[in-house]
N, C-alpha and C positions, 0 to 999 in steps of 0.2 A: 337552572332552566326550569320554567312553569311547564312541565308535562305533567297529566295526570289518566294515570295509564286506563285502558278501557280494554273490553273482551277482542281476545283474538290480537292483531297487531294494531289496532288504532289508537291511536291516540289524540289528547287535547295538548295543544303547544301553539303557544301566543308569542313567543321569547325566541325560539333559534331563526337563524340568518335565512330568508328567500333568495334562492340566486338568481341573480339580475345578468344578465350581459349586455357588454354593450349596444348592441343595436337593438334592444328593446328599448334601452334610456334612447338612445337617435332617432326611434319611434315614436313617446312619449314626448320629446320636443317638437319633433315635425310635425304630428296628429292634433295633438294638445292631449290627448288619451293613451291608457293602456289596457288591455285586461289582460289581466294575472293567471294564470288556468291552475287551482288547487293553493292561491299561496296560503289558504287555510283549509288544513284535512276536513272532511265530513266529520269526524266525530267533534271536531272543532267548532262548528258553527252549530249543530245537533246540542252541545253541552250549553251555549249560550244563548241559543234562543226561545228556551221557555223564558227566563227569567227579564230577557228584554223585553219578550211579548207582554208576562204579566206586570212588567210595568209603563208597559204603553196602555194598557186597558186600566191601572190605575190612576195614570198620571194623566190621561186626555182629554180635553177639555171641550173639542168638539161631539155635539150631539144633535146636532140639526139632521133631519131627514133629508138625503141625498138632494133633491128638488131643491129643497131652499138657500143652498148653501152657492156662493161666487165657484168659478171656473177653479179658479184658485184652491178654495177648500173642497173641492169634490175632486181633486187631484193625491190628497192621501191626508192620514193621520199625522201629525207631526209632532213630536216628544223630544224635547233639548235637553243637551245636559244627562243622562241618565245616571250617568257614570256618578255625579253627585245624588244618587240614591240608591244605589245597588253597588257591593263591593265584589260581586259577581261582576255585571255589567263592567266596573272600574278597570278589572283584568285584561277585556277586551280591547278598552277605548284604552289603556295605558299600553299596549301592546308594542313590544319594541320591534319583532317582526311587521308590522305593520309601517312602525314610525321612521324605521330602517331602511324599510323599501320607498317612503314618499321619500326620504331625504336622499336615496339614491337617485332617482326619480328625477329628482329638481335639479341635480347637482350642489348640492350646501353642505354646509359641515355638519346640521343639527336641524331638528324643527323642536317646536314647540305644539300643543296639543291648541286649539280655536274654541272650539266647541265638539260636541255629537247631536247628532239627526238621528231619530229613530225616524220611518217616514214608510208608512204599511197602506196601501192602495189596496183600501178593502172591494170588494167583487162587486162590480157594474163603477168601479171610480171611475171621474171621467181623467183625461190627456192631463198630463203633464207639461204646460206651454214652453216652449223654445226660449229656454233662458240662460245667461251667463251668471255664476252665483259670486263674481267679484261684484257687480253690479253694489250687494248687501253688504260688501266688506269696507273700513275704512283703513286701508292697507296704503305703504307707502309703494311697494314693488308686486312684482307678479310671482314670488315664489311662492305659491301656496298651492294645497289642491285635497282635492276630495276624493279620501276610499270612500265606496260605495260596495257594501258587504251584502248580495241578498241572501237570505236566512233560509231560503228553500232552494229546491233547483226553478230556474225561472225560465221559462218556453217564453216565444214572441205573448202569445196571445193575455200573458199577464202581465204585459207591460214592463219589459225592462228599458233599460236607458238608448238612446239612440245618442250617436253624437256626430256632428256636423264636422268632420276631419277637414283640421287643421286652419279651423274658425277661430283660434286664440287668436289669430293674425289680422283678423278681421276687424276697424275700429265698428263698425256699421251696429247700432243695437246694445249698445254698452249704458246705453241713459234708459232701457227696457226692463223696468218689474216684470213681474210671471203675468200674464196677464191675457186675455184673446187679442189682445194688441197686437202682442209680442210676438205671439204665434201666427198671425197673420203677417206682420212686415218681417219675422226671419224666413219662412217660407217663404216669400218673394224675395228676400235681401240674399238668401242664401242659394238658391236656384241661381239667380242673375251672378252670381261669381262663381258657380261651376264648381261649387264644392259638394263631394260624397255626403253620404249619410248610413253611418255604420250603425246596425242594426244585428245583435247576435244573441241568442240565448243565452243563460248561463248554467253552466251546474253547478254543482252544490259543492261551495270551498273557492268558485272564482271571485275575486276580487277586483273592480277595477278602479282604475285612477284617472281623476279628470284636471286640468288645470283651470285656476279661476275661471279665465275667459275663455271657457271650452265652451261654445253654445251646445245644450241637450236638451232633449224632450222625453216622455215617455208617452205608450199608449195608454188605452184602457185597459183593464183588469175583466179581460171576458170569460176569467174561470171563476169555480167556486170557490177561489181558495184567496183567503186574501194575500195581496204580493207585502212579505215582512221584507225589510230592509233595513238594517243598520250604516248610517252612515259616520268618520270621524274625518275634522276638516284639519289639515297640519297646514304651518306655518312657515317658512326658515325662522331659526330661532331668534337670527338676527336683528330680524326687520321690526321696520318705525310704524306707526300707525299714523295716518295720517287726518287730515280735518274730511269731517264728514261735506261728500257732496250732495248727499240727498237726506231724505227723513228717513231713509232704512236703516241708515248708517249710525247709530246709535253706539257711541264707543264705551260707555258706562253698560251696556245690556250684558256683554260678554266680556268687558274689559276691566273691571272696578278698580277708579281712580285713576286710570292709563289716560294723561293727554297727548295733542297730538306733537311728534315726535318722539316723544317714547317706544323705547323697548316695552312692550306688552309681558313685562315680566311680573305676572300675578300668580295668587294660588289657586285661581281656576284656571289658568294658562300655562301650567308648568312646560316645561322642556321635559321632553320623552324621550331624546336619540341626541346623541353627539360621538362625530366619528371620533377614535383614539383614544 
């Protein structure tokens, strides 16, 4: 077990089992969402996000002044892949506690790791538009979904994630990049069918989990503090990849050499979890 002991009784542990029950997973089906309350201790997320942060401020490549930049990029930083440059970082995004909980989550026997999103909505960032992020995937099935790790305690007013309960269900907005587009016709698409809109803080060690086509948005970022956020996307291990239906879909960017119908069984795609 990856514990690494710290003052007093906390600790850093990426590795032992989060307990799931079942109507959390009946939740996570019916919602398209879950959040997790602690599945990562404080001194857990405390030990891994200096070294995230300083390589989101190494590795980013946006520098435009807030004004100039699309809806799009005034929505946060966004850093891929980390884990292929920090073997800190690595510890995280390989996290079997983490890959444990999506594959419970999903119901599958296993996932496989997609990629990681660092993605930090520095202070005064604008909205995060109303997007489903299978939309960018070329996946054969829907088992896949996204931790969404943030690195501080996060209040409404810095913009944590919202999410439209129980919109996986929804075909309405699935041809939708992030866009003011998109955020305008799910706001209407998603009002006119009378679905919620979960909205909650986080503290510091919640985790939560969203499925492909869960429609989410965030706010702005009204503190001074920029909102860090680590995300890692899981896979079932099983699944095909399929022919790309748009230009986002690029299966060479995240996949090298995977076509379509294949097992996406690469070395940046490992398998992280398989039960037995």
């Amino acid at each position: 077990m990856h514990i690494i002991e710290q003052a007093t009784d906390s600790r850093v542990d990426v590795e032992s089992p989060y307990p799931l029950d079942s109507a959390t997973v009946r939740q996570f089906e019916a919602d398209g969402f879950v959040r997790l309350p602690r599945l990562l201790s404080p001194a857990t997320v405390e030990h891994y996000e200096p070294e995230i942060t300083a390589k989101v401020i190494e590795l980013n490549t946006m520098h435009l002044p807030m004004a100039q930049r699309s809806t799009y990029r005034k929505a946060f930083l966004q850093v891929s892949n980390l884990w292929r440059h920090s073997a800190v970082v690595r510890e995280l995004v390989f996290s079997t506690r983490l890959a444990r909980a999506a594959a419970e989550l999903m119901g599958v026997e296993g996932v496989r790791l997609y990629h990681d999103q660092a993605l930090y909505k520095e202070t005064g960032g604008g909205i995060t538009p109303w997007h489903a992020d299978h939309y960018y995937w070329p996946l054969s099935g829907d088992r896949c979904c996204t931790a969404w790790i943030p690195l501080q305690t996060t209040p409404l007013d810095m913009g944590p994630l919202s999410f439209a309960v129980g919109s996986h269900t929804v075909e309405f907005g699935r041809d939708l990049q992030i866009s003011d587009e998109s955020e305008a016709a799910m706001q209407e698409a998603l009002a006119g069918a009378g679905l919620d809109v979960w909205q909650e803080p986080y503290e510091l060690g919640d985790v939560s989990f969203h499925q492909g086509w869960t429609f989410h948005r965030a706010g702005t970022n009204r503190t001074e503090t920029p909102r860090r956020v680590m995300t890692v996307i899981f896979l079932d291990a099983d699944m095909t990849v399929a022919a790309p239906t748009n230009e986002n879909q690029e299966i060479d960017r995240w996949m090298p050499g995977i076509q379509p119908g294949d097992v996406p069984d690469t070395p940046v795609t490992p398998v992280l979890y398989r039960k037995g």
